[in-house]
PyMOL commands that place a pseudoatom at each C-alpha (Angstrom):
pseudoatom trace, name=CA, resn=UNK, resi=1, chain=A, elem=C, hetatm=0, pos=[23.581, 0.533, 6.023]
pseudoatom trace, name=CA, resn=UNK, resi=2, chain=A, elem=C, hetatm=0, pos=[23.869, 3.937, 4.482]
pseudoatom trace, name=CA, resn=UNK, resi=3, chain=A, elem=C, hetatm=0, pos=[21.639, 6.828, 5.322]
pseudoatom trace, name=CA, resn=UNK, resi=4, chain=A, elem=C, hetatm=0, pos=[21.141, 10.578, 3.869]
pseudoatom trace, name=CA, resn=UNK, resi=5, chain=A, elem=C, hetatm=0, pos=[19.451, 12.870, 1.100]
pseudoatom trace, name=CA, resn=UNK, resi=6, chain=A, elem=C, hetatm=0, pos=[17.821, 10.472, -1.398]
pseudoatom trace, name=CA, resn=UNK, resi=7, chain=A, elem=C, hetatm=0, pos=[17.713, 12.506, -4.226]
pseudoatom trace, name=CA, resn=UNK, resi=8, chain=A, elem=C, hetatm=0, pos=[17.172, 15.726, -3.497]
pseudoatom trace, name=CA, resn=UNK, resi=9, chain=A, elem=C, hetatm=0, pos=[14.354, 17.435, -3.872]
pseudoatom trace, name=CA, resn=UNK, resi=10, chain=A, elem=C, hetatm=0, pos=[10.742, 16.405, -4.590]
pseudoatom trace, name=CA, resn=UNK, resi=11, chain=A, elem=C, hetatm=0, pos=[10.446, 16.678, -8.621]
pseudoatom trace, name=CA, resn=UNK, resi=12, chain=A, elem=C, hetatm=0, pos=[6.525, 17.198, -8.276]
pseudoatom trace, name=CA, resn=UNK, resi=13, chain=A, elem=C, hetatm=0, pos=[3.627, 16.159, -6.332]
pseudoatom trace, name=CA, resn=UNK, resi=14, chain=A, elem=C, hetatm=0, pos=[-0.027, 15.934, -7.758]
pseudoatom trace, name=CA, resn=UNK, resi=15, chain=A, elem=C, hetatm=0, pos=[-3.246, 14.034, -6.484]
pseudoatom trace, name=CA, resn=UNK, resi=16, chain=A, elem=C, hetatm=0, pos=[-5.126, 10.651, -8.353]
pseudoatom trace, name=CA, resn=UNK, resi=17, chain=A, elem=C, hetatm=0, pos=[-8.117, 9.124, -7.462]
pseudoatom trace, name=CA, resn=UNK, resi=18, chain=A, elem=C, hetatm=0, pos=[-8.595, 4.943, -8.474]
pseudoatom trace, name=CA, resn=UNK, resi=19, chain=A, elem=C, hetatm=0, pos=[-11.977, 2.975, -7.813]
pseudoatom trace, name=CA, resn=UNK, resi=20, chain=A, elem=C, hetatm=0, pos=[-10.910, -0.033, -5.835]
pseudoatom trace, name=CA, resn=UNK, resi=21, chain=A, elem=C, hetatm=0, pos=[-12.704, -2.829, -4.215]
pseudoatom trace, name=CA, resn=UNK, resi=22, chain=A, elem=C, hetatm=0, pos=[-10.758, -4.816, -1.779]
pseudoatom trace, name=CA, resn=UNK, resi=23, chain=A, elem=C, hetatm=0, pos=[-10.663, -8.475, -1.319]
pseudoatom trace, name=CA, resn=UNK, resi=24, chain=A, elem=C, hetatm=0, pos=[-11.586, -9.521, 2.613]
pseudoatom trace, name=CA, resn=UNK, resi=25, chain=A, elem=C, hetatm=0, pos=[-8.583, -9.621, 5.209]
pseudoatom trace, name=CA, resn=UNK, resi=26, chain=A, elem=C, hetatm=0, pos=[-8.064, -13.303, 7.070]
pseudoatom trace, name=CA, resn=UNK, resi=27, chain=A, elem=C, hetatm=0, pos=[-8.360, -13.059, 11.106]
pseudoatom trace, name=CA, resn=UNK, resi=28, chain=A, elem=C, hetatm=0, pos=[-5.477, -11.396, 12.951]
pseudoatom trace, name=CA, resn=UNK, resi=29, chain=A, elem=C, hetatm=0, pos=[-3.128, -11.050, 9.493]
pseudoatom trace, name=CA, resn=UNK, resi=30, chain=A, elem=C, hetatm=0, pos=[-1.965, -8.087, 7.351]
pseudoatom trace, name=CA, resn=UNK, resi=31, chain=A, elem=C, hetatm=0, pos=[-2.704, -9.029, 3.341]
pseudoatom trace, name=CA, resn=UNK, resi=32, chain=A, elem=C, hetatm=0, pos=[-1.486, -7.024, 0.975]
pseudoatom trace, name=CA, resn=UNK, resi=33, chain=A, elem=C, hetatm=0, pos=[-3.377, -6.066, -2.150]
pseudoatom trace, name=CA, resn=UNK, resi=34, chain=A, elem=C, hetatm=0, pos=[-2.449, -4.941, -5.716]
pseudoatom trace, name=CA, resn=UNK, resi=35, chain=A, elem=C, hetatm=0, pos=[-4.665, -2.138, -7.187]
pseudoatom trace, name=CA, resn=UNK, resi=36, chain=A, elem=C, hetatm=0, pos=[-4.108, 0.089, -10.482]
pseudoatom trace, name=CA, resn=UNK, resi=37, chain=A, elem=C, hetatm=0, pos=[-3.680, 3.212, -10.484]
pseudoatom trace, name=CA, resn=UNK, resi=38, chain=A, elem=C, hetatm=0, pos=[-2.724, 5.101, -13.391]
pseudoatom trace, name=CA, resn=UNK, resi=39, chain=A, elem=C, hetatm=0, pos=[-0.173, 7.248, -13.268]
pseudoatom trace, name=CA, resn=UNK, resi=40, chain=A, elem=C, hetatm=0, pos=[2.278, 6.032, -10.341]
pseudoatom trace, name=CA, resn=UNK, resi=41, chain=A, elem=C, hetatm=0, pos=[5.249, 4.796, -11.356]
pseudoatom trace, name=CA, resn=UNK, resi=42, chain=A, elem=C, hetatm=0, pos=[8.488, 2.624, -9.110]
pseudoatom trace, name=CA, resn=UNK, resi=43, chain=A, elem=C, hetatm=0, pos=[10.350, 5.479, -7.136]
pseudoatom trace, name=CA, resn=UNK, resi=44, chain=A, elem=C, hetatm=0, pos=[7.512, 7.174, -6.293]
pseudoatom trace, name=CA, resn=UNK, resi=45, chain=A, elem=C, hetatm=0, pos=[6.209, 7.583, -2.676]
pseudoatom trace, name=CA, resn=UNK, resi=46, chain=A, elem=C, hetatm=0, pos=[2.370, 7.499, -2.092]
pseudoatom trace, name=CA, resn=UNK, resi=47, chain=A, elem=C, hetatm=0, pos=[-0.339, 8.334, 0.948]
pseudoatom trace, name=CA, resn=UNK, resi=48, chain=A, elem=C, hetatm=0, pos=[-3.357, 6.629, 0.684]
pseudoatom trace, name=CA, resn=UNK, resi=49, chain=A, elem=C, hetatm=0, pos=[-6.860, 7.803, 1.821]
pseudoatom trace, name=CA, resn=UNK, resi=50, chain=A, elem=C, hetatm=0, pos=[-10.011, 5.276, 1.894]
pseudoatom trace, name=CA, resn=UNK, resi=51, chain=A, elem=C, hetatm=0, pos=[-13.450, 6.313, 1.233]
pseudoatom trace, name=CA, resn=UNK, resi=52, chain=A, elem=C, hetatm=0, pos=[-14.718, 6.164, 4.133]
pseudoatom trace, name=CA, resn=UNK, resi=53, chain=A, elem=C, hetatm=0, pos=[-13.678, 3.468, 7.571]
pseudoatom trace, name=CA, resn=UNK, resi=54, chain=A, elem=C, hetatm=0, pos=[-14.331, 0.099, 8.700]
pseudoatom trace, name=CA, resn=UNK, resi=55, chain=A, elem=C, hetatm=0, pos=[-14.115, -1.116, 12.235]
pseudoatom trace, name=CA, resn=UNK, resi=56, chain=A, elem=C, hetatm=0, pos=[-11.651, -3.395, 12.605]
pseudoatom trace, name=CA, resn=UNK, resi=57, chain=A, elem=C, hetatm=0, pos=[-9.744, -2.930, 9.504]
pseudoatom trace, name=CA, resn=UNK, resi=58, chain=A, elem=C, hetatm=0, pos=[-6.484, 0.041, 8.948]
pseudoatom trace, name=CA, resn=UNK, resi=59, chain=A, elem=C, hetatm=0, pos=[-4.118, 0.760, 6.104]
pseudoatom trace, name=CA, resn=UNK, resi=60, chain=A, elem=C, hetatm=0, pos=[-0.487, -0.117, 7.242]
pseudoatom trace, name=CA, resn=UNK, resi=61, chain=A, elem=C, hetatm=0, pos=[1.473, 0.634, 4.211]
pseudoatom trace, name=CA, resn=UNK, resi=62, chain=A, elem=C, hetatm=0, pos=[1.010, 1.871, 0.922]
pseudoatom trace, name=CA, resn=UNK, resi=63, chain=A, elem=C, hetatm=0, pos=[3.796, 1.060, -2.219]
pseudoatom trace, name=CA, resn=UNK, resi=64, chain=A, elem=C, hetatm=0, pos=[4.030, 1.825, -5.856]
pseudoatom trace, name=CA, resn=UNK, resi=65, chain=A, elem=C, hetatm=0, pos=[4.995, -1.836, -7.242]
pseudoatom trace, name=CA, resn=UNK, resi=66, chain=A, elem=C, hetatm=0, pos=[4.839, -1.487, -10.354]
pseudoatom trace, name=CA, resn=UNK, resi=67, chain=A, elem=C, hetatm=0, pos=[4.071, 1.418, -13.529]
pseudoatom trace, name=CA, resn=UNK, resi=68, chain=A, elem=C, hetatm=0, pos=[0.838, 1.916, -12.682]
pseudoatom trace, name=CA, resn=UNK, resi=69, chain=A, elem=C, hetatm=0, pos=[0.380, -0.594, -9.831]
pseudoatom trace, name=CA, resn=UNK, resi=70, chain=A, elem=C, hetatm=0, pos=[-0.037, 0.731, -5.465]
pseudoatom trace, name=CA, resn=UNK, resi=71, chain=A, elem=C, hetatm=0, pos=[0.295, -2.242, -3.308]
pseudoatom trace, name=CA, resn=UNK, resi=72, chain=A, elem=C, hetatm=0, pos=[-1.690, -1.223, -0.090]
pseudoatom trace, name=CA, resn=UNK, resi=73, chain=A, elem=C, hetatm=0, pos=[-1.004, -3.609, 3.387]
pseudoatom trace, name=CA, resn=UNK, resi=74, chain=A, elem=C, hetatm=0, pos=[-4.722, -3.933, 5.066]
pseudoatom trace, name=CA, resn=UNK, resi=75, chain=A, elem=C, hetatm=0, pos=[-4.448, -4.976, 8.713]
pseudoatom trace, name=CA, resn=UNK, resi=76, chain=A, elem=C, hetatm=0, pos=[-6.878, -7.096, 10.784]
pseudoatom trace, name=CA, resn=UNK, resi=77, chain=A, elem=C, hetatm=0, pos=[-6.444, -7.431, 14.128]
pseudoatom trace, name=CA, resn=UNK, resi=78, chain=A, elem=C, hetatm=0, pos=[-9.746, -8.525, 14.946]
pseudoatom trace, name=CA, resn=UNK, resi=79, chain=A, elem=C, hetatm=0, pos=[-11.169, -12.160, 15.550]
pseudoatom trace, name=CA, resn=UNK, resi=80, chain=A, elem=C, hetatm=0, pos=[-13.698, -12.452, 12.029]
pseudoatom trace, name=CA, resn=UNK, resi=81, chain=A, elem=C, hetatm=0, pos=[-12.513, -11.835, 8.360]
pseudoatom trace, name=CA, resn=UNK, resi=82, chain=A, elem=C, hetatm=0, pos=[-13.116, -7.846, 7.736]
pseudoatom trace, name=CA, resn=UNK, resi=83, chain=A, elem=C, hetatm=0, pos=[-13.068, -6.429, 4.147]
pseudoatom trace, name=CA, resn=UNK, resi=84, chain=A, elem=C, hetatm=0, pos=[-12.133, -2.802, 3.589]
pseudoatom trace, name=CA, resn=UNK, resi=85, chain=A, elem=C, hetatm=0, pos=[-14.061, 0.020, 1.980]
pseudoatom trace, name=CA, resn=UNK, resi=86, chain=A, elem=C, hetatm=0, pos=[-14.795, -0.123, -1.254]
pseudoatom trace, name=CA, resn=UNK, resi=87, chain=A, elem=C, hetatm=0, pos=[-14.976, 2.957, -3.694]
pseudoatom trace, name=CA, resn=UNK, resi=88, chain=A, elem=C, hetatm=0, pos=[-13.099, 5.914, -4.941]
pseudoatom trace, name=CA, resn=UNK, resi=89, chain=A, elem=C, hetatm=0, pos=[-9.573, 5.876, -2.801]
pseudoatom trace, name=CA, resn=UNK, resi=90, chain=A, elem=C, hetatm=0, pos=[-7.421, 8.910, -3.293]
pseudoatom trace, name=CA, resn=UNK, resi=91, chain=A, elem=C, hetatm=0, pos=[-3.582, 9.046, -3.422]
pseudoatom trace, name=CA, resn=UNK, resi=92, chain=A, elem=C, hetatm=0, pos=[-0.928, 11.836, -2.530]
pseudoatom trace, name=CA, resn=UNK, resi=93, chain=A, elem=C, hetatm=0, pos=[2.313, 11.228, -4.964]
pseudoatom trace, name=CA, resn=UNK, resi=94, chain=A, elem=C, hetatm=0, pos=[5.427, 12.599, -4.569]
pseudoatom trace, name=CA, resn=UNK, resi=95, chain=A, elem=C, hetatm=0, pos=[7.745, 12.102, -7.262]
pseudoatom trace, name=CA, resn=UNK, resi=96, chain=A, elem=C, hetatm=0, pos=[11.074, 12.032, -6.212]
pseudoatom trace, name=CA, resn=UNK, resi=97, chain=A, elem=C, hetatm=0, pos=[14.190, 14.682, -8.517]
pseudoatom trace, name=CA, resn=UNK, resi=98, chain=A, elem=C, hetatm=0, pos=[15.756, 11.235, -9.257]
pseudoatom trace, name=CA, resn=UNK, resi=99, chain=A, elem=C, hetatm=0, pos=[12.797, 9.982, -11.101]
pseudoatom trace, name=CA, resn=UNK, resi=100, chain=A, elem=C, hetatm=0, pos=[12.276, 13.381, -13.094]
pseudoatom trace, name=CA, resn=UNK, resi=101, chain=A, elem=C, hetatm=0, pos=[13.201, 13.094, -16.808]
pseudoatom trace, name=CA, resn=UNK, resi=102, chain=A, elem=C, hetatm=0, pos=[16.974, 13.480, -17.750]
pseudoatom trace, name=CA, resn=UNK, resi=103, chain=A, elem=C, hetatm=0, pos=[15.994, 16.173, -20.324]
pseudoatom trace, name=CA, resn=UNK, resi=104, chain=A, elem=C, hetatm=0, pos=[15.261, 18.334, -17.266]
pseudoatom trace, name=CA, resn=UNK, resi=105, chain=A, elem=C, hetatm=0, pos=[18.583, 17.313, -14.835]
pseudoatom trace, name=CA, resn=UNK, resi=106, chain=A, elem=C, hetatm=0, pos=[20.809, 20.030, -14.469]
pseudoatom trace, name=CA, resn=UNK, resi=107, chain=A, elem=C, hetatm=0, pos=[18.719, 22.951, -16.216]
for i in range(1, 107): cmd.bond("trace and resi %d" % i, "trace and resi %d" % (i + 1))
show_as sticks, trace
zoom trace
């Protein structure tokens, strides 16, 4: 396994906001959940922030999976099916210099 600098630097970094509505999470399981969101594209690394919190029900990961596409892991610990927040879910993105156009690389 190899480890170090990724690319550099981070290219740019800019706030979105989507309107999501999750499906319900199963009993004691993690499901993960594809959303648009305009904007994000592979390569890019993403922080997720819900609306507002539900008992029983956290954010484990979030992923760009596609252009355009976050894949966010819901966790449920919990003994009953729990859906998370629905509404207007805001994202950090942080583009990585590897991802920034080749016009720009080098000058």
């Amino acid at each position: 396994m190899s480890s170090g600098v990724l690319a550099g630097n981070t290219f740019g970094s800019y706030m979105l906001q989507a309107s999501l509505t999750p499906a319900a999470v199963a009993t004691i399981t993690t499901a993960e959940q594809t959303f648009t969101v305009p904007g994000v594209r592979p390569n890019d690394i993403v922080f997720v922030n819900p609306p507002s919190l539900v008992a029983g029900v956290s954010i484990a990961t979030a992923r760009v999976s596609a252009n355009d596409t976050v894949a966010i892991t819901f966790v449920n610990p919990t003994a009953a099916s729990v859906t998370p927040a629905s509404g207007t879910y805001l994202f950090a993105v942080f583009t990585p210099e590897a991802r920034r156009p080749q016009s720009i690389i080098g000058g």
